[in-house]
mmCIF file of the N, C-alpha and C atoms, coordinates in Angstrom:
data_MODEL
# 
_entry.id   MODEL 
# 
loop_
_atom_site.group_PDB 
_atom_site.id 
_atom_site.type_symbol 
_atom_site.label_atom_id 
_atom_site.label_alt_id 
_atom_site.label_comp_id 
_atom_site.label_asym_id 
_atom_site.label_entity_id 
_atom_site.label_seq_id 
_atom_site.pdbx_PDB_ins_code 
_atom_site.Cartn_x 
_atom_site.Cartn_y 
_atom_site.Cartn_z 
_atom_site.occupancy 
_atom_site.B_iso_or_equiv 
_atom_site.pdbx_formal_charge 
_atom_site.auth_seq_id 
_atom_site.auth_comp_id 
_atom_site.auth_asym_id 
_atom_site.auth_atom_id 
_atom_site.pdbx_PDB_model_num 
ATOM 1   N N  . UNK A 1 1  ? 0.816  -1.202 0.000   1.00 0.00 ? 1  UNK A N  1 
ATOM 2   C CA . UNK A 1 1  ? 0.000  0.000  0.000   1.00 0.00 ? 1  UNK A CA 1 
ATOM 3   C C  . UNK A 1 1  ? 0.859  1.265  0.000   1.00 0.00 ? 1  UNK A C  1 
ATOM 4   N N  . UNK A 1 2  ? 1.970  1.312  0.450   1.00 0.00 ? 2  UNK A N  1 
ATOM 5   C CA . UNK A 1 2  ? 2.714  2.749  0.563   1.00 0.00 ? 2  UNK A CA 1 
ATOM 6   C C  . UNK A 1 2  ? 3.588  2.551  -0.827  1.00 0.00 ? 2  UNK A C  1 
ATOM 7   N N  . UNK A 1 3  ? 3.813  1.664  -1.512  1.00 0.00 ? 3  UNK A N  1 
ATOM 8   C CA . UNK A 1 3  ? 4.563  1.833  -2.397  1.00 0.00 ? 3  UNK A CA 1 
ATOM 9   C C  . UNK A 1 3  ? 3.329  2.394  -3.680  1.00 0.00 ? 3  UNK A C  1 
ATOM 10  N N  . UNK A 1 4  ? 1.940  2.305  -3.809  1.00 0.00 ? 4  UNK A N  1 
ATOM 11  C CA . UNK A 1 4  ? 1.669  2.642  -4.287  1.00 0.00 ? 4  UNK A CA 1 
ATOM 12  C C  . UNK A 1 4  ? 1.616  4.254  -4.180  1.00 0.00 ? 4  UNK A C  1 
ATOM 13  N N  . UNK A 1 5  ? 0.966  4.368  -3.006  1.00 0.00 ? 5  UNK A N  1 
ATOM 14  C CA . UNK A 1 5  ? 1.314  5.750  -2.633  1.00 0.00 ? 5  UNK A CA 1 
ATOM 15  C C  . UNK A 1 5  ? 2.526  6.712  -2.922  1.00 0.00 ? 5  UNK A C  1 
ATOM 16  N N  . UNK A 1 6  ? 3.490  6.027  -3.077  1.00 0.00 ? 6  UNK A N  1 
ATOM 17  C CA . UNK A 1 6  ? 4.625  6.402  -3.346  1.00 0.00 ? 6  UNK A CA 1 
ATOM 18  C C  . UNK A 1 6  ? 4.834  7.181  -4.981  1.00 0.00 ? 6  UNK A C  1 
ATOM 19  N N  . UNK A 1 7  ? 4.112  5.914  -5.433  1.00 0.00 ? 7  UNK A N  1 
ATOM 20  C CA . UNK A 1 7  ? 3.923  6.329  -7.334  1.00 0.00 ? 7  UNK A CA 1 
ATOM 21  C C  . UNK A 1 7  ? 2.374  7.366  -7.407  1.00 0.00 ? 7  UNK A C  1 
ATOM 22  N N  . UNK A 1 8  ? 2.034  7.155  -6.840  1.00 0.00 ? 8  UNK A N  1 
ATOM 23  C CA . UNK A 1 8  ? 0.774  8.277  -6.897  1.00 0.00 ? 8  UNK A CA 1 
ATOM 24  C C  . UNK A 1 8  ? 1.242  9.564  -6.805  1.00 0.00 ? 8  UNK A C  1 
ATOM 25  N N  . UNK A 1 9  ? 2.557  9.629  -5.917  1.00 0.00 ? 9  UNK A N  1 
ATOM 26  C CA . UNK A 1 9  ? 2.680  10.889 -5.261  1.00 0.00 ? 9  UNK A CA 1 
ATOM 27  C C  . UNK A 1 9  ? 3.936  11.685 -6.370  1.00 0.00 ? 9  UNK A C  1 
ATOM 28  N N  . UNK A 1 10 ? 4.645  10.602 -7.218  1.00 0.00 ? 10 UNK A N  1 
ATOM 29  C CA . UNK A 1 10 ? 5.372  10.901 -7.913  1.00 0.00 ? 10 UNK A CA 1 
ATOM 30  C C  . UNK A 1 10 ? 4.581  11.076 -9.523  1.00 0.00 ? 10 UNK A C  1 
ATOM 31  N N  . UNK A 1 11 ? 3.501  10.115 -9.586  1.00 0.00 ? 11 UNK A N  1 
ATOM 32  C CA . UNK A 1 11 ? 3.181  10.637 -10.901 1.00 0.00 ? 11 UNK A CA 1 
ATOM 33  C C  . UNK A 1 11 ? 1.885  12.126 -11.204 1.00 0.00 ? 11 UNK A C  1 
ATOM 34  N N  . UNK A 1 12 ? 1.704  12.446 -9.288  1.00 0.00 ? 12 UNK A N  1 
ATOM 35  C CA . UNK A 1 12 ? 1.008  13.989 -9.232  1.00 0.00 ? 12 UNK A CA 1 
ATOM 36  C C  . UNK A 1 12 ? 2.380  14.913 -9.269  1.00 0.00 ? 12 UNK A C  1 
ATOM 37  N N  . UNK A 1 13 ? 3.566  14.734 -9.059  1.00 0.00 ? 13 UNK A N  1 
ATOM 38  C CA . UNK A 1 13 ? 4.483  15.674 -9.281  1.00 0.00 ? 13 UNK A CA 1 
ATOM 39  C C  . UNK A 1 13 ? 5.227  15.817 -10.636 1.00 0.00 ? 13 UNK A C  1 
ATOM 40  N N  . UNK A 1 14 ? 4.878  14.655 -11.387 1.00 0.00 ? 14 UNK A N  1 
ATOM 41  C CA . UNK A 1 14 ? 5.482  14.808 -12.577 1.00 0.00 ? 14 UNK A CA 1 
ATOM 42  C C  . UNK A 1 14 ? 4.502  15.246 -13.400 1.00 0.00 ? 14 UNK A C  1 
ATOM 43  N N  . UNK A 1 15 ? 3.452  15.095 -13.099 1.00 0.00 ? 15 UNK A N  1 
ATOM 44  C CA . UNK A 1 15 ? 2.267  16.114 -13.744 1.00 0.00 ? 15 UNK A CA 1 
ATOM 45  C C  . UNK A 1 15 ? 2.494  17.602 -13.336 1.00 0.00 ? 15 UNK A C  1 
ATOM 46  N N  . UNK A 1 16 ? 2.693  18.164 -12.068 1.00 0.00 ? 16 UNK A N  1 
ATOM 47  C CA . UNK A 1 16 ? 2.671  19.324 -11.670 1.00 0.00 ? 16 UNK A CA 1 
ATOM 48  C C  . UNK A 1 16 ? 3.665  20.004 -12.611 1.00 0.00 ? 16 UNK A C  1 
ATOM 49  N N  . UNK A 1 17 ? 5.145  19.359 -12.138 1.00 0.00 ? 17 UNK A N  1 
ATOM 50  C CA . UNK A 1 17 ? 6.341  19.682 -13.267 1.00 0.00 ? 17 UNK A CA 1 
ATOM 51  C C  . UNK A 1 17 ? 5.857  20.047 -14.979 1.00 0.00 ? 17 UNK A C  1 
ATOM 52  N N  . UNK A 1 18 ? 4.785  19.343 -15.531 1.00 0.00 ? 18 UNK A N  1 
ATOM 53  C CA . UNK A 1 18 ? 4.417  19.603 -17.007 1.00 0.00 ? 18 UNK A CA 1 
ATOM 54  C C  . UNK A 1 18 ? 4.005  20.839 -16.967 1.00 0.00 ? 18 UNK A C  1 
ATOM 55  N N  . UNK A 1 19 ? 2.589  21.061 -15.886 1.00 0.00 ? 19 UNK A N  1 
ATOM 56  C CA . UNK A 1 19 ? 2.131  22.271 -16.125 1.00 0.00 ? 19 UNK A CA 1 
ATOM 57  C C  . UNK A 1 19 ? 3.009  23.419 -15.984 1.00 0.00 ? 19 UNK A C  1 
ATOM 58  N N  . UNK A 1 20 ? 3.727  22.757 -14.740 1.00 0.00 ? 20 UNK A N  1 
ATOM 59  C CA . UNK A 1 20 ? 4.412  24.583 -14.770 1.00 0.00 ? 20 UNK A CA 1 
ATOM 60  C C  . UNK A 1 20 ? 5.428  24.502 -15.672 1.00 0.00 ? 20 UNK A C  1 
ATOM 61  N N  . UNK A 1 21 ? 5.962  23.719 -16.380 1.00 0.00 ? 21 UNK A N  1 
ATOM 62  C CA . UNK A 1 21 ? 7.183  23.711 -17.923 1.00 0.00 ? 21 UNK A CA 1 
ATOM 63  C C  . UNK A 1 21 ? 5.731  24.476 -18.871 1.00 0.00 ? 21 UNK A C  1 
ATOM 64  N N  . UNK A 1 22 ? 4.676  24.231 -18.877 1.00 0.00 ? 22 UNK A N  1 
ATOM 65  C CA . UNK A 1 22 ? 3.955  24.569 -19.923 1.00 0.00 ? 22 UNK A CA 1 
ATOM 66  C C  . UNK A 1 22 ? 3.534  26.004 -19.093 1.00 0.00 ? 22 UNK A C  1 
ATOM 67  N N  . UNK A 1 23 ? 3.430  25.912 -18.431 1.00 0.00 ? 23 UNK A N  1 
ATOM 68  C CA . UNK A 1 23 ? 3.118  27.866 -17.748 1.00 0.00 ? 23 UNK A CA 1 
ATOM 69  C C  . UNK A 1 23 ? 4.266  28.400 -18.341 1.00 0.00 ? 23 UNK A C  1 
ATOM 70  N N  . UNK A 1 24 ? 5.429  28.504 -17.985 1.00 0.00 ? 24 UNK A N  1 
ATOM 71  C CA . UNK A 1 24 ? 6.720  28.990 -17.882 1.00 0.00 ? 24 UNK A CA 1 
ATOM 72  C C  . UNK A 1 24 ? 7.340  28.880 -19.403 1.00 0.00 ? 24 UNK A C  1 
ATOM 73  N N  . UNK A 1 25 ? 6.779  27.855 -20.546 1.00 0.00 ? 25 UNK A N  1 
ATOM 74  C CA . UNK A 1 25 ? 7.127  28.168 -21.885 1.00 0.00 ? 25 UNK A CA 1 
ATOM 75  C C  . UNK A 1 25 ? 6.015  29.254 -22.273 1.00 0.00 ? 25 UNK A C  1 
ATOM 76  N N  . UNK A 1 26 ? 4.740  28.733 -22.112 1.00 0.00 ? 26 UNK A N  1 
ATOM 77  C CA . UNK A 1 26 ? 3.516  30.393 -22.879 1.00 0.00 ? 26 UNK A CA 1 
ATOM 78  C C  . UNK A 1 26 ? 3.975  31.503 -22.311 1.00 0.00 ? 26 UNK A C  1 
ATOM 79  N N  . UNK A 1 27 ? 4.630  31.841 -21.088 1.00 0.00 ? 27 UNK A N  1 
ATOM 80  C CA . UNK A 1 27 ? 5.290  33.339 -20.308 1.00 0.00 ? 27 UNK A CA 1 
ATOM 81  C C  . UNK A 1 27 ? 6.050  33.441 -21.176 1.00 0.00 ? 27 UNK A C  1 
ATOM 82  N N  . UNK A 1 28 ? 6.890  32.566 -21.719 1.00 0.00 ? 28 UNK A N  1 
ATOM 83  C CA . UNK A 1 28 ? 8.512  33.318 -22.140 1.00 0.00 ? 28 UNK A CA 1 
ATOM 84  C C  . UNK A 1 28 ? 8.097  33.596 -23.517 1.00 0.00 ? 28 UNK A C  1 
ATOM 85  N N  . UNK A 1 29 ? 6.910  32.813 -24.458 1.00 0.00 ? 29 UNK A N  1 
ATOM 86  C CA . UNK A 1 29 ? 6.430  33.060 -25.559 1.00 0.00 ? 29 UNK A CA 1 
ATOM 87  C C  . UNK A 1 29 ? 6.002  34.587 -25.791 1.00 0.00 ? 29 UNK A C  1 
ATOM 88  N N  . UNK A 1 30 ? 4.768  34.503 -24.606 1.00 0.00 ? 30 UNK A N  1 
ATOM 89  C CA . UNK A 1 30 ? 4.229  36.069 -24.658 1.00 0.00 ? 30 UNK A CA 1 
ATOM 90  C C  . UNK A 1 30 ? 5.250  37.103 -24.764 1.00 0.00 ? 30 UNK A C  1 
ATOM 91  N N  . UNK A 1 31 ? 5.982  37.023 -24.223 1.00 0.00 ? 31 UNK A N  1 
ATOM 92  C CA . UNK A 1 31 ? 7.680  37.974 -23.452 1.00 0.00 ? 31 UNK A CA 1 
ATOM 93  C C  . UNK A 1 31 ? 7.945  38.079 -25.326 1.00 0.00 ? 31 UNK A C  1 
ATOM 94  N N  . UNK A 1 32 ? 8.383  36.819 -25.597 1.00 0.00 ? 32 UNK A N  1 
ATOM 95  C CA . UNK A 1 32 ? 9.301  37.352 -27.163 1.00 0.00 ? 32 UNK A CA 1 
ATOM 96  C C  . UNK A 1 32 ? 8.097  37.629 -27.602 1.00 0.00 ? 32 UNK A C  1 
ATOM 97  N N  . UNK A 1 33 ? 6.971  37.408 -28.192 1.00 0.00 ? 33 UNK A N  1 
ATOM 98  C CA . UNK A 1 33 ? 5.900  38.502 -28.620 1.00 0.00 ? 33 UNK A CA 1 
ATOM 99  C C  . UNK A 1 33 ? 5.982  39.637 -28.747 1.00 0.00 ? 33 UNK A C  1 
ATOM 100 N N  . UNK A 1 34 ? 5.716  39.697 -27.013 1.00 0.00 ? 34 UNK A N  1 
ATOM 101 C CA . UNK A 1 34 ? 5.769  41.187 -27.023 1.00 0.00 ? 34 UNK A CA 1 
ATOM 102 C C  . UNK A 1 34 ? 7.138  41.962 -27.734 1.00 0.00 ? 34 UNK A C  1 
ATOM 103 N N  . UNK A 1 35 ? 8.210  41.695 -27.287 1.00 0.00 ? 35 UNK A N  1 
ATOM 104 C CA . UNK A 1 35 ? 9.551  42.057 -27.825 1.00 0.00 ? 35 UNK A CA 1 
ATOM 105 C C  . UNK A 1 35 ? 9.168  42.305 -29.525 1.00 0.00 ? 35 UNK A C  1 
ATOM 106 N N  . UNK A 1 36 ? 8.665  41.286 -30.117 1.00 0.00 ? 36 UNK A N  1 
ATOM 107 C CA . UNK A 1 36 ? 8.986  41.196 -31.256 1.00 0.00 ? 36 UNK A CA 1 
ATOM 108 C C  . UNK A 1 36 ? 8.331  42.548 -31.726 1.00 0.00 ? 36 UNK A C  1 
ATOM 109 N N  . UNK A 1 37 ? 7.025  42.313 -30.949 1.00 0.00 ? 37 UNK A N  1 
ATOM 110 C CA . UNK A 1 37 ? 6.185  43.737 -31.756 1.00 0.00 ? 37 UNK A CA 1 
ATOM 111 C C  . UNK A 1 37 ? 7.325  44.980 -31.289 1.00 0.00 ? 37 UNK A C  1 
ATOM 112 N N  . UNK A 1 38 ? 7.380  45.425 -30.247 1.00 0.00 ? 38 UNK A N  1 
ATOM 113 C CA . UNK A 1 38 ? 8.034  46.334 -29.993 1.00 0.00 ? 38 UNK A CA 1 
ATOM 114 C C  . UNK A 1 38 ? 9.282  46.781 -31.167 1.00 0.00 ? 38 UNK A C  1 
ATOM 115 N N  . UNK A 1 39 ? 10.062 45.772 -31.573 1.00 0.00 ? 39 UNK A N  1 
ATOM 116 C CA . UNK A 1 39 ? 11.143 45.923 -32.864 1.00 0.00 ? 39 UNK A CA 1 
ATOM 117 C C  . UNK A 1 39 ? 10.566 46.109 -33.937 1.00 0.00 ? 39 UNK A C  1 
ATOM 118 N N  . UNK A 1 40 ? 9.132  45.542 -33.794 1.00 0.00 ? 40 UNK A N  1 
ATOM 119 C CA . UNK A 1 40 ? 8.315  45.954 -35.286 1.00 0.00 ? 40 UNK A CA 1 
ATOM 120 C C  . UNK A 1 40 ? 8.197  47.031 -35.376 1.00 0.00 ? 40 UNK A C  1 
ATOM 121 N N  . UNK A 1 41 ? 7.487  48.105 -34.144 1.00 0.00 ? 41 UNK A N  1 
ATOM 122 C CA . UNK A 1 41 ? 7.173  49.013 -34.116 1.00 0.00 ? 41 UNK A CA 1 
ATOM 123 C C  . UNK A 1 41 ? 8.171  49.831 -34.227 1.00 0.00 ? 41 UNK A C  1 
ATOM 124 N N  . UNK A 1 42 ? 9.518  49.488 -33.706 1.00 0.00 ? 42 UNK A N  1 
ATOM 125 C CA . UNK A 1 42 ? 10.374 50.483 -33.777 1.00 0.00 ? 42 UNK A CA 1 
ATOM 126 C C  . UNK A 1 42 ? 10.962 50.463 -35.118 1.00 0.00 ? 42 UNK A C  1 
ATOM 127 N N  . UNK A 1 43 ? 11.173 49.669 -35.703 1.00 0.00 ? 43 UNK A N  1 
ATOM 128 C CA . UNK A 1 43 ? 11.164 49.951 -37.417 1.00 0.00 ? 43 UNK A CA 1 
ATOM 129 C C  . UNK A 1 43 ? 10.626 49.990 -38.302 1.00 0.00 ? 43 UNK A C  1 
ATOM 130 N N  . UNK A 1 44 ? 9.232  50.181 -37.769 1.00 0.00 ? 44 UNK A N  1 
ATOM 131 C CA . UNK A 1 44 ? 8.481  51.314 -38.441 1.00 0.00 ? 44 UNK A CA 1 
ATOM 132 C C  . UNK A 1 44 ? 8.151  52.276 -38.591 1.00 0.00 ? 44 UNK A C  1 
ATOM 133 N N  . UNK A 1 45 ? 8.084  52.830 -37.361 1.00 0.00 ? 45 UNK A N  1 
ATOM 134 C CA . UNK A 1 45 ? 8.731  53.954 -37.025 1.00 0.00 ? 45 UNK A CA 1 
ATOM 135 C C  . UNK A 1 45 ? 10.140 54.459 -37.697 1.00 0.00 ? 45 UNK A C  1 
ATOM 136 N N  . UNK A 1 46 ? 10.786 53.839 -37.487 1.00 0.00 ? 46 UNK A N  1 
ATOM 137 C CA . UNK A 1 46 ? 12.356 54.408 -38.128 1.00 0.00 ? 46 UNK A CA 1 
ATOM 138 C C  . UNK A 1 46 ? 12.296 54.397 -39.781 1.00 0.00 ? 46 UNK A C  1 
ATOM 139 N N  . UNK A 1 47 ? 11.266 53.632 -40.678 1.00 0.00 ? 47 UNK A N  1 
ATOM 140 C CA . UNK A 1 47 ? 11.379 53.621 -41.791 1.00 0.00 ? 47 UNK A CA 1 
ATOM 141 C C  . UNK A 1 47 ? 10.371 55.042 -42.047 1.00 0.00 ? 47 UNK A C  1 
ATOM 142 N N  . UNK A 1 48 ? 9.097  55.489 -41.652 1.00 0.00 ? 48 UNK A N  1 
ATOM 143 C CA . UNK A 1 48 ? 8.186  56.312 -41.334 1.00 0.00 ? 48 UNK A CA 1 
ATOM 144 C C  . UNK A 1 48 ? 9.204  57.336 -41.428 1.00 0.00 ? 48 UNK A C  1 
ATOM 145 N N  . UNK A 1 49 ? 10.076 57.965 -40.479 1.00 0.00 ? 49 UNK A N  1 
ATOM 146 C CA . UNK A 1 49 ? 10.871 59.029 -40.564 1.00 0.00 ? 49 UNK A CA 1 
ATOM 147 C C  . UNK A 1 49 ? 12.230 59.086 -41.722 1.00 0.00 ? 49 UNK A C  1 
ATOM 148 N N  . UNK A 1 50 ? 12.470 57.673 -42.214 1.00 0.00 ? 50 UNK A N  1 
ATOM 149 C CA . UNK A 1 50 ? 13.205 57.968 -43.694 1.00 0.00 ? 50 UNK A CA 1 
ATOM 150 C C  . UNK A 1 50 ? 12.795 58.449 -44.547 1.00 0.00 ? 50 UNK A C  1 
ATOM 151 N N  . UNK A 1 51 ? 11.120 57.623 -45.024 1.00 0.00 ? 51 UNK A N  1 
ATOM 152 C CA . UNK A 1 51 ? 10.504 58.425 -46.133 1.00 0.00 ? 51 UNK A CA 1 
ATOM 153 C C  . UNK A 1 51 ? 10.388 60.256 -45.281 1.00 0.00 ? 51 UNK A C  1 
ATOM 154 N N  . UNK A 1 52 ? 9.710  60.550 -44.403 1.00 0.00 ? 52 UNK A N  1 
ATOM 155 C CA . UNK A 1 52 ? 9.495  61.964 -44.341 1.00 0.00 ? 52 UNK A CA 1 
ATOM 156 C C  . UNK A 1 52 ? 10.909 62.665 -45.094 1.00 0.00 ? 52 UNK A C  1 
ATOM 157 N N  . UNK A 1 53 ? 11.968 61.892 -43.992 1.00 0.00 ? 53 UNK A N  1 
ATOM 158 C CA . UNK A 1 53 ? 13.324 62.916 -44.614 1.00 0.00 ? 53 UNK A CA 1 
ATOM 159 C C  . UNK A 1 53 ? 13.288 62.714 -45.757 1.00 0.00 ? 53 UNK A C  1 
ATOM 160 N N  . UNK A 1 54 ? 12.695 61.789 -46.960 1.00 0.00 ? 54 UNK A N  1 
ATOM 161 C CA . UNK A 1 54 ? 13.316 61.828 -48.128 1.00 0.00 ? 54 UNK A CA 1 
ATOM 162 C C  . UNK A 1 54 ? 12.690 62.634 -49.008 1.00 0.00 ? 54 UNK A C  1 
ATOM 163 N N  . UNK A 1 55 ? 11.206 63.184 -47.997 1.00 0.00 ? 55 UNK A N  1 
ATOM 164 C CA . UNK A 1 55 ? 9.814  63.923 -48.873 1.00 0.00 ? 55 UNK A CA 1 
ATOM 165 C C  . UNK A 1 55 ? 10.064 64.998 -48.914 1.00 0.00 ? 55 UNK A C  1 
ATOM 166 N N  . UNK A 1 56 ? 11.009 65.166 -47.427 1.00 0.00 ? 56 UNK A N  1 
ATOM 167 C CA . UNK A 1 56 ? 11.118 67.235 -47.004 1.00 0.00 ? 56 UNK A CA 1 
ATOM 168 C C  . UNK A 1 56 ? 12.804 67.164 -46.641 1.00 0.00 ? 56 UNK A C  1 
ATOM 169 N N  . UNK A 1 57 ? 12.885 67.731 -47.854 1.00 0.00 ? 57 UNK A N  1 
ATOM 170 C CA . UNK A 1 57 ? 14.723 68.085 -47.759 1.00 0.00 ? 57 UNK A CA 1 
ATOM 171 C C  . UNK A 1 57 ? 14.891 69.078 -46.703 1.00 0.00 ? 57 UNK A C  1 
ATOM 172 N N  . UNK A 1 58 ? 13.899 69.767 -46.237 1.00 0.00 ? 58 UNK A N  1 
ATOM 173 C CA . UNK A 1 58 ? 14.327 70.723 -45.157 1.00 0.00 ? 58 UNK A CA 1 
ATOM 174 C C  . UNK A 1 58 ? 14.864 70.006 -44.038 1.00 0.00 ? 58 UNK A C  1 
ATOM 175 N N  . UNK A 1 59 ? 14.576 69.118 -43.568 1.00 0.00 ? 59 UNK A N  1 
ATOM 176 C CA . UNK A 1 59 ? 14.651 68.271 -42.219 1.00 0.00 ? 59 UNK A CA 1 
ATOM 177 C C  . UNK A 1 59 ? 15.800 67.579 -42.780 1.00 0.00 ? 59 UNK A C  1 
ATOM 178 N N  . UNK A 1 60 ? 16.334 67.745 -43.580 1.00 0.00 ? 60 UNK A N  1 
ATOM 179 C CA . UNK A 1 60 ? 17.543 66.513 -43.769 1.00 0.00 ? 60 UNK A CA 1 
ATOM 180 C C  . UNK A 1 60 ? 18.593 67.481 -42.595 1.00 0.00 ? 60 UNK A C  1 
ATOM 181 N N  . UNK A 1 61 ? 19.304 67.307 -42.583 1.00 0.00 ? 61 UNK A N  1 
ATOM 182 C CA . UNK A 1 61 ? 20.710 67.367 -41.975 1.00 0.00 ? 61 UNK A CA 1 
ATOM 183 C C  . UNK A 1 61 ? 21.459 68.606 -42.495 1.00 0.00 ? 61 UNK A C  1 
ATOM 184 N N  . UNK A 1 62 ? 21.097 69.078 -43.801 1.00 0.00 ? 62 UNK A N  1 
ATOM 185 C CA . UNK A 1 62 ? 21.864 69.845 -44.311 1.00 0.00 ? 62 UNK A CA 1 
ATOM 186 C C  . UNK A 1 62 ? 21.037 71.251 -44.039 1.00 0.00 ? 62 UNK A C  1 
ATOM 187 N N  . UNK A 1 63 ? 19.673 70.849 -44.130 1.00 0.00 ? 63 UNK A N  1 
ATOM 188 C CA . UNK A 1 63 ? 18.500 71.989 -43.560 1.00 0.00 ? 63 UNK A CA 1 
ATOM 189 C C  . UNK A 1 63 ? 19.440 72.385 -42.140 1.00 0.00 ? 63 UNK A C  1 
ATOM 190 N N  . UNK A 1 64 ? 19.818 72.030 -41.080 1.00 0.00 ? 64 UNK A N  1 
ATOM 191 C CA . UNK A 1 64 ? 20.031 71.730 -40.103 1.00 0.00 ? 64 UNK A CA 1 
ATOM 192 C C  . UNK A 1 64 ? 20.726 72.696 -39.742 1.00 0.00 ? 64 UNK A C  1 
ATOM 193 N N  . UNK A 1 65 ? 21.884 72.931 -40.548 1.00 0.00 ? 65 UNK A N  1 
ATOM 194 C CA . UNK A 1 65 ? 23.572 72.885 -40.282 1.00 0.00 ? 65 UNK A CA 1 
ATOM 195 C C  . UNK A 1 65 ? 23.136 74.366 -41.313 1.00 0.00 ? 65 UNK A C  1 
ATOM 196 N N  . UNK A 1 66 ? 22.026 75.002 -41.623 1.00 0.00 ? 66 UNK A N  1 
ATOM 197 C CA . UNK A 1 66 ? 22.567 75.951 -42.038 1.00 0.00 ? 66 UNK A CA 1 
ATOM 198 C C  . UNK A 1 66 ? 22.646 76.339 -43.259 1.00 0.00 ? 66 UNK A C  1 
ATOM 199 N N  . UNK A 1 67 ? 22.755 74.997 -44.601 1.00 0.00 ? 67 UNK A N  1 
ATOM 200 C CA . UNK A 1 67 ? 23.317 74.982 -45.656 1.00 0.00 ? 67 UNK A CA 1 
ATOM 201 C C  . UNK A 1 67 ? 22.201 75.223 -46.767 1.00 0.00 ? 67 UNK A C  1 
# 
């Protein structure tokens, strides 16, 4: 009787262990998600302000300095 107990108690912890490997992979998923959008956004943004500079020569650099 205790040796069963024994495997009962090990195959509720090797279940527990799955869920939280499966909690702890969808967290780190969401995490690069999020990241990813964030790099999306930021180079779109950064492409967004190439075309402007390339629409309005005033804002280039040389507008800038004077020239």
């Amino acid at each position: 009787m205790v040796g069963t107990a024994v495997c009962l108690f090990s195959a509720e912890q090797r279940m527990r262990d799955r869920i939280a490997a499966s909690a702890r992979e969808k967290l780190s998923q969401v995490d690069r998600e999020a990241q990813m959008k964030l790099e999306r956004k930021r180079k779109a943004a950064m492409f967004i302000n190439l075309l402007k500079n390339k629409n309005n020569p005033e804002a280039s650099g040389d507008a800038k300095q004077g020239k």
